[in-house]
ZAKE-192550 format. One record per atom (N, C-alpha, C, O, CB): x, y, z; residue in three letters; residue number from 1. Coordinates in nm, 2 decimals. Glycine has a CB too. Layout:
ZAKE-192550
- east  north  up  resn  resi
- X  Y  Z  ALA  NUM
...
//
This chain:
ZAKE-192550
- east  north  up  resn  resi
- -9.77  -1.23  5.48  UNK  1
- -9.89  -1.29  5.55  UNK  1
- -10.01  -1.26  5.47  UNK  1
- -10.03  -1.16  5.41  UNK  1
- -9.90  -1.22  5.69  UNK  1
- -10.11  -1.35  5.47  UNK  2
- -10.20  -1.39  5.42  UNK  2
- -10.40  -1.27  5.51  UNK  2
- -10.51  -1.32  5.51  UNK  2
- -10.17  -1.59  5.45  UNK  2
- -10.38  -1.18  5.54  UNK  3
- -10.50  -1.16  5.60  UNK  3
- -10.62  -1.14  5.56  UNK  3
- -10.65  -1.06  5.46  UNK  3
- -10.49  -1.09  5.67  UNK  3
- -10.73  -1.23  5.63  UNK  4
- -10.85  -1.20  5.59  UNK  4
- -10.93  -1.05  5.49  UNK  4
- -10.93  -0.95  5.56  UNK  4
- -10.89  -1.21  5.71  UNK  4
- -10.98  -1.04  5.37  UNK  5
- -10.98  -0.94  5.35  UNK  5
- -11.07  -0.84  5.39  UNK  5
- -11.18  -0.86  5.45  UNK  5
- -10.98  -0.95  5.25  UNK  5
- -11.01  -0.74  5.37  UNK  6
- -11.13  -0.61  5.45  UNK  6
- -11.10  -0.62  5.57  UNK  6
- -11.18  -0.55  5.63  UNK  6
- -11.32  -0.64  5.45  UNK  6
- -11.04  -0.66  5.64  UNK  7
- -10.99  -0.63  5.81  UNK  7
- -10.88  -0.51  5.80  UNK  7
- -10.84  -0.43  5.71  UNK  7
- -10.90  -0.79  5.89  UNK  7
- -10.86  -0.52  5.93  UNK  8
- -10.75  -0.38  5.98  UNK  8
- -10.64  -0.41  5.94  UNK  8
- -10.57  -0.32  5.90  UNK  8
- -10.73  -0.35  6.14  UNK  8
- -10.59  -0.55  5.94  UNK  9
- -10.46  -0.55  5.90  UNK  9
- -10.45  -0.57  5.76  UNK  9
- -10.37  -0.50  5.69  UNK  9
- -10.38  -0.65  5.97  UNK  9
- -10.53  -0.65  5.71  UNK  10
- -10.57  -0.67  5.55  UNK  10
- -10.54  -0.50  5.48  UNK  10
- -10.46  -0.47  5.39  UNK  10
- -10.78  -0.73  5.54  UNK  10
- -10.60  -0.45  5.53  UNK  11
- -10.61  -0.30  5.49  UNK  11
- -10.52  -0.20  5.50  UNK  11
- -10.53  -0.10  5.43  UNK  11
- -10.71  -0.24  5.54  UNK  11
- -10.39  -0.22  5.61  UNK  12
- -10.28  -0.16  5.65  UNK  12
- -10.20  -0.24  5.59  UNK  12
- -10.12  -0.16  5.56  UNK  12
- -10.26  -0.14  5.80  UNK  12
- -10.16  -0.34  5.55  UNK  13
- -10.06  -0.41  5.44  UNK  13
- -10.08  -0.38  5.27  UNK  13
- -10.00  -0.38  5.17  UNK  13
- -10.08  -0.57  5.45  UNK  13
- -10.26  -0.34  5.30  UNK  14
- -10.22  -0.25  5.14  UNK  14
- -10.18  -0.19  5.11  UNK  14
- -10.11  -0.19  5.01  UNK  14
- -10.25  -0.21  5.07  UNK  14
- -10.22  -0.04  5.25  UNK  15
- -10.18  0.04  5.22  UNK  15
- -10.03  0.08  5.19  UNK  15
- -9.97  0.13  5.09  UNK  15
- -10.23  0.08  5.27  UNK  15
- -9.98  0.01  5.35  UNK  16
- -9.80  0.01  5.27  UNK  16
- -9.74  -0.05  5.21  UNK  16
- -9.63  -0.01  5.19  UNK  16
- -9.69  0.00  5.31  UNK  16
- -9.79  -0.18  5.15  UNK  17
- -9.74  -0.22  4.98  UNK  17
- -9.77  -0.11  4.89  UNK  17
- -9.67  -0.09  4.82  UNK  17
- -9.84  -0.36  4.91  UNK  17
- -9.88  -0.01  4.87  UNK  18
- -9.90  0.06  4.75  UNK  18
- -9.78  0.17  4.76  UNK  18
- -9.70  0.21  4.67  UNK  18
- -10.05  0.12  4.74  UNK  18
- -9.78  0.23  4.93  UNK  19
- -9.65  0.32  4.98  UNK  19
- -9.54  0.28  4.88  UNK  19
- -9.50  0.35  4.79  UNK  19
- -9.59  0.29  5.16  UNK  19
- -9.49  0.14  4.92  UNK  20
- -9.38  0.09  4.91  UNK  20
- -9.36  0.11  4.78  UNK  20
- -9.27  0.19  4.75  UNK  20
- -9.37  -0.04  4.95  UNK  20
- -9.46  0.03  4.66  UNK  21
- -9.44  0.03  4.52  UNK  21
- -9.43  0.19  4.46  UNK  21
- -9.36  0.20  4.36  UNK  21
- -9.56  -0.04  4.45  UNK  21
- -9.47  0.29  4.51  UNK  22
- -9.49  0.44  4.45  UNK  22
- -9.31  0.45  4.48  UNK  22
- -9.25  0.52  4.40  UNK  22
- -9.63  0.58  4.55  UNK  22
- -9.23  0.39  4.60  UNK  23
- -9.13  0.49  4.56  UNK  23
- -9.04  0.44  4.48  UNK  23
- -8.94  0.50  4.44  UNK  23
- -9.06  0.54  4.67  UNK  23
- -9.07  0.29  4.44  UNK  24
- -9.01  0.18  4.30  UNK  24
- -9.06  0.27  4.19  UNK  24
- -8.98  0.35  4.14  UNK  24
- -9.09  -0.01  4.28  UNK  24
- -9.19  0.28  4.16  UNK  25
- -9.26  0.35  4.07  UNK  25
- -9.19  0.47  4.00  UNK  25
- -9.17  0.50  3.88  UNK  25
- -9.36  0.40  4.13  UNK  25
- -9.14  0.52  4.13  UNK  26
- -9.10  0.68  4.07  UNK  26
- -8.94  0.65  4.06  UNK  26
- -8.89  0.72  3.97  UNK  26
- -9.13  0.82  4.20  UNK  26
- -8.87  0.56  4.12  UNK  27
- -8.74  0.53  4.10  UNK  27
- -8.65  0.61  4.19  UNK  27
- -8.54  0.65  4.17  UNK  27
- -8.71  0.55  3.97  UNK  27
- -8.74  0.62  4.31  UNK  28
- -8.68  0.69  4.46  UNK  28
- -8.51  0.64  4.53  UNK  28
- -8.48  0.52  4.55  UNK  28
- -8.82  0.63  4.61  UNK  28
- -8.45  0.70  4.53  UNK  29
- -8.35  0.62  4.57  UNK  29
- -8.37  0.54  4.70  UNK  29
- -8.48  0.55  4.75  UNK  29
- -8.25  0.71  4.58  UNK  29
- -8.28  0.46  4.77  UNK  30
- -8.30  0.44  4.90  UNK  30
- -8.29  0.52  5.00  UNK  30
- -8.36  0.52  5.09  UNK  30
- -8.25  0.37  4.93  UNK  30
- -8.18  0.61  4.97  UNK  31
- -8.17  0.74  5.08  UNK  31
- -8.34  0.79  5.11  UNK  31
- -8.41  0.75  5.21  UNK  31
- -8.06  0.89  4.99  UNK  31
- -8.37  0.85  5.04  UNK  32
- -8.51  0.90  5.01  UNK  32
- -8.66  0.82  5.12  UNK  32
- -8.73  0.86  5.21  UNK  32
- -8.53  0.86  4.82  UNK  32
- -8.64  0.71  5.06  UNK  33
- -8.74  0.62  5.13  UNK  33
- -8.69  0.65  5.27  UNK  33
- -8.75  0.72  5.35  UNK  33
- -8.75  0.44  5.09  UNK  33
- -8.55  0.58  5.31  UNK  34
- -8.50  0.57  5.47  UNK  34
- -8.52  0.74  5.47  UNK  34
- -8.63  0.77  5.51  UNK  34
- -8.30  0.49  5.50  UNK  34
- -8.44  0.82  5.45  UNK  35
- -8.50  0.93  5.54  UNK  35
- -8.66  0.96  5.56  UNK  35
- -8.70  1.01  5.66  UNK  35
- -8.44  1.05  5.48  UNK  35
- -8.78  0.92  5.43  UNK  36
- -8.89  0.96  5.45  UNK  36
- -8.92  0.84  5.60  UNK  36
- -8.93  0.88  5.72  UNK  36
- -8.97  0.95  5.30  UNK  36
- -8.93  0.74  5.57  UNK  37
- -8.93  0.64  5.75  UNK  37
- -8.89  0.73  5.81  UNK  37
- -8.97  0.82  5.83  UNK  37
- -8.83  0.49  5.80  UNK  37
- -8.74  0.74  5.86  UNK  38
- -8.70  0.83  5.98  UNK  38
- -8.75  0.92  6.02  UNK  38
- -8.74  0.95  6.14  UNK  38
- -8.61  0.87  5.99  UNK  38
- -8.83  1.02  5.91  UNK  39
- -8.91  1.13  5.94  UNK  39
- -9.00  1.11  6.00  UNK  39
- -9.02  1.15  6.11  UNK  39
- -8.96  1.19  5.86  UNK  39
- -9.07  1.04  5.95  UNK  40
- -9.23  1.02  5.95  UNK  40
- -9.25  0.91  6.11  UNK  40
- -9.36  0.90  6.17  UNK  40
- -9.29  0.91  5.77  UNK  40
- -9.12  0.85  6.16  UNK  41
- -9.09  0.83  6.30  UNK  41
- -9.07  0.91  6.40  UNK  41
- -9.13  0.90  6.50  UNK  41
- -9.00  0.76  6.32  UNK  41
- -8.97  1.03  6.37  UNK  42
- -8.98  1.11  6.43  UNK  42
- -9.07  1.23  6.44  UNK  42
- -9.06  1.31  6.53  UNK  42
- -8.89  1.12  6.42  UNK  42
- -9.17  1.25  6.34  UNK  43
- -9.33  1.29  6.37  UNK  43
- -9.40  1.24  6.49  UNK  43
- -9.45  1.31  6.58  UNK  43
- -9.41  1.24  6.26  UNK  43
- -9.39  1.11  6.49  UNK  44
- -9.48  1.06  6.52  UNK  44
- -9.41  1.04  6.70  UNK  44
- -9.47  1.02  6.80  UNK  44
- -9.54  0.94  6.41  UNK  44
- -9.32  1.05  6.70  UNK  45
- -9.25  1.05  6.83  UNK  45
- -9.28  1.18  6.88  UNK  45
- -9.33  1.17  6.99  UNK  45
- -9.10  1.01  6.83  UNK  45
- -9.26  1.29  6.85  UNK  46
- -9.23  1.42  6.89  UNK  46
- -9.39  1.42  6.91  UNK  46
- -9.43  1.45  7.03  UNK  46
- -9.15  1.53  6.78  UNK  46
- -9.50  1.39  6.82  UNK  47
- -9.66  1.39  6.87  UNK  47
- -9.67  1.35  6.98  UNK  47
- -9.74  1.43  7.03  UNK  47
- -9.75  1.31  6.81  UNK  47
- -9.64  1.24  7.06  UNK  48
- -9.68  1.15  7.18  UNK  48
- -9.60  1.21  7.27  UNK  48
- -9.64  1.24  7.38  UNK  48
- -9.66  0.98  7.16  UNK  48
- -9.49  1.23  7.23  UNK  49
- -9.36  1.33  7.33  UNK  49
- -9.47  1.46  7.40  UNK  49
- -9.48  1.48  7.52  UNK  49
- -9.19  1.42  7.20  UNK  49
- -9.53  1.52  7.31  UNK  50
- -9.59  1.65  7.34  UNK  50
- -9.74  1.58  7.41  UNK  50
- -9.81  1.65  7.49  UNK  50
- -9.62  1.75  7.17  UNK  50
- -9.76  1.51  7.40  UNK  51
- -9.90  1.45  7.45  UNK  51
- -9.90  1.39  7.58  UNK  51
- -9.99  1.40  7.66  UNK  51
- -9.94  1.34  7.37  UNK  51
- -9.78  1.31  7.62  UNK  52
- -9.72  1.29  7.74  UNK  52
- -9.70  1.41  7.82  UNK  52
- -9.74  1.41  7.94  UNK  52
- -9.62  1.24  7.72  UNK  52
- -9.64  1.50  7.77  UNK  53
- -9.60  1.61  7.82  UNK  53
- -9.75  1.70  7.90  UNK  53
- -9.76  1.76  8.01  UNK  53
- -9.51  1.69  7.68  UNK  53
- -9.83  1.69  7.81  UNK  54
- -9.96  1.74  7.86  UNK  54
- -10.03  1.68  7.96  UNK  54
- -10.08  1.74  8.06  UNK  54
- -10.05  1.75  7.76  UNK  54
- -10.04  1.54  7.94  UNK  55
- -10.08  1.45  8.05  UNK  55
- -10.01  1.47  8.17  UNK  55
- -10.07  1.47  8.28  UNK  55
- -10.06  1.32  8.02  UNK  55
- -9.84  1.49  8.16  UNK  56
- -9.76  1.52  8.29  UNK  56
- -9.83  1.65  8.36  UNK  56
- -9.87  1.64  8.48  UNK  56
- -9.60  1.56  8.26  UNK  56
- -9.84  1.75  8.29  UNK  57
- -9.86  1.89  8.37  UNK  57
- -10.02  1.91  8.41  UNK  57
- -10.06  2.01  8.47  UNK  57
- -9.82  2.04  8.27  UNK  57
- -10.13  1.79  8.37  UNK  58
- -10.28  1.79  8.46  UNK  58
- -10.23  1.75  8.54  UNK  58
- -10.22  1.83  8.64  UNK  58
- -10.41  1.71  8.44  UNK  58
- -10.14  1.59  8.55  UNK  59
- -10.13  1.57  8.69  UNK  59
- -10.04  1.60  8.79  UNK  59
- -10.04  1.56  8.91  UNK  59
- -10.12  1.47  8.70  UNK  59
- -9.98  1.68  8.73  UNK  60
- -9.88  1.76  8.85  UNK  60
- -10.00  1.89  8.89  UNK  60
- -9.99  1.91  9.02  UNK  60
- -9.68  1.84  8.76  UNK  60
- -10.07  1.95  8.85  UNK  61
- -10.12  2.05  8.91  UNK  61
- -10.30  1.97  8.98  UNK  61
- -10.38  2.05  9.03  UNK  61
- -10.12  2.18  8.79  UNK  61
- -10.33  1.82  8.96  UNK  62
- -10.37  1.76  9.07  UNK  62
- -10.31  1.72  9.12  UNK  62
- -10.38  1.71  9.23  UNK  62
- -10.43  1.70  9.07  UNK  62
- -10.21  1.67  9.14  UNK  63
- -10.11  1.64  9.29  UNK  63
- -10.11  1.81  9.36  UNK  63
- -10.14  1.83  9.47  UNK  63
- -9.89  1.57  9.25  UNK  63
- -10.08  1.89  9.29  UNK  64
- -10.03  2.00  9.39  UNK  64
- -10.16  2.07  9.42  UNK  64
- -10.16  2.15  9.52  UNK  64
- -9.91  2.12  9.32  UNK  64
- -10.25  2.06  9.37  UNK  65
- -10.42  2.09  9.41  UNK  65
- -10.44  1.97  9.51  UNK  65
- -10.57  1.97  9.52  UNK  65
- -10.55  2.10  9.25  UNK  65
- -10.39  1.86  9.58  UNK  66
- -10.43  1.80  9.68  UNK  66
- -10.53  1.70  9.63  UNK  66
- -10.59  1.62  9.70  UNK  66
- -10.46  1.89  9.79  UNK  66
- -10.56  1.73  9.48  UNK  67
- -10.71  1.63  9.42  UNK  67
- -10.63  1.46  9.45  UNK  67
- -10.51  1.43  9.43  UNK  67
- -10.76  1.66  9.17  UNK  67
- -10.74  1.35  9.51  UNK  68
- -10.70  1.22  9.52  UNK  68
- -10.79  1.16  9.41  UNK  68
- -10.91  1.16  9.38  UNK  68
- -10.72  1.17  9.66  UNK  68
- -10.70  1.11  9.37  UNK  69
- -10.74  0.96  9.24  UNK  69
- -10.87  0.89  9.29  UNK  69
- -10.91  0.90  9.41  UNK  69
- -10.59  0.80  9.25  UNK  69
- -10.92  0.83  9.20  UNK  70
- -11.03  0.74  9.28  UNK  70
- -10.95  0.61  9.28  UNK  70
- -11.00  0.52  9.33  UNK  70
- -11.19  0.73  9.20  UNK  70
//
């Protein structure tokens, strides 16, 4: 895809084209790349997992403190 330059996506396709080429560059195997993805997914899952998790326990201790929503 073609995006406008200097935009958000313009700028997030460089960056992981340049990702992409460093692990050609270095002559990374495939294992390497796929496990670095799977990692770097499961980072980012376990972040939002723990963030959720925080959001659950305010609102369970405003339900059990009787506080109503607006």
């Amino acid at each position: 895809m073609n995006y406008k330059p200097y935009t958000v996506e313009w700028s997030r396709r460089r960056y992981l084209e340049e990702a992409i080429q460093q692990y050609f560059d270095t002559n990374a195997s495939t294992d390497i790349v796929l496990s670095d993805i799977v990692s770097i997914l499961e980072e980012n899952i376990n972040l939002h997992r723990n963030r959720a998790k925080s959001f659950e326990e305010v609102l369970h201790r405003l339900l059990d403190n009787d506080v109503e929503p607006n």
